[in-house]
C-alpha positions, 0 to 999 in steps of 0.5 A: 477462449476455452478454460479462460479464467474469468476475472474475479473482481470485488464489488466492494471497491473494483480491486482484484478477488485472490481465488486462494483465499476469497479475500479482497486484499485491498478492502478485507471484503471476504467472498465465497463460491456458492453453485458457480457464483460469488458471494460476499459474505463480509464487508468493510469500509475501510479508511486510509490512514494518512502519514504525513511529514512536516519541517520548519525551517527559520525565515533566514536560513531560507534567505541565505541559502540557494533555493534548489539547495533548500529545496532538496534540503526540505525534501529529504526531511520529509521523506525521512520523516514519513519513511520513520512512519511508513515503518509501522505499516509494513507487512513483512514476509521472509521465504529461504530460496531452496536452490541458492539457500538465501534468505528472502525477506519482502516488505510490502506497504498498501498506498492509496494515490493522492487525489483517491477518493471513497 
C-alpha cells in the first residue's frame, strides 16, 4: 500500500523503534535516520533486575491448616512482598484531561516473562 509506514524494529533486541524519539524503550538502544536508513548509534545490554518474594511459615501451622487456606494464605504474602518491591521500578506520568479537568496519573513497570532468555 501506498504511504504505508514500515515498521521500525530494534536490532538490539526485536522490540519496536519509537519514530518520535529514535529509542528503543525496551533496551535503550538509540538510532538514528541517516539518507532513508536507520542507524544505530548507541547500544546497551541491559540486565533484569529480578524481585522476588520469600515467606516462611512453621511446619505446624502447615499441618493445622486446610491446605487451599494455605495456599491462598502464602499467595498473598508473596505478592505483597513483591508489590513493596515493584514500587521502586515504577515510572509515573501525570497528565490533567482538559475536557473533564481531572487529573491522570499512569504507572507504568517493564516485566520480562519467566522463561526470557538473553
Amino acid at each position: 500500500m501506498e504511504g504505508e509506514m514500515k515498521a521500525l524494529i530494534c536490532t538490539q533486541c526485536g522490540a519496536p523503534i519509537n519514530r518520535e524519539r529514535m529509542i528503543c524503550e525496551y533496551c535503550g538502544t538509540k538510532y538514528e535516520q541517516k539518507h532513508e536508513k536507520i542507524v544505530k548509534i548507541e547500544a546497551f545490554q541491559t540486565r533484569p533486575v529480578v524481585i522476588e518474594g520469600v515467606v516462611s511459615h512453621d511446619k505446624y501451622l502447615a499441618d493445622a491448616i486446610d491446605p487451599a487456606d494455605m495456599s491462598r494464605m502464602i499467595c498473598s504474602q508473596i505478592a505483597s512482598r513483591i508489590s513493596d518491591e515493584l514500587t521502586k521500578y515504577i515510572d509515573y506520568r501525570i497528565q490533567e484531561d482538559p475536557y473533564t479537568r481531572n487529573i491522570i496519573t499512569k504507572g507504568r513497570v517493564r516485566i520480562l516473562p519467566p522463561d526470557y532468555r538473553f
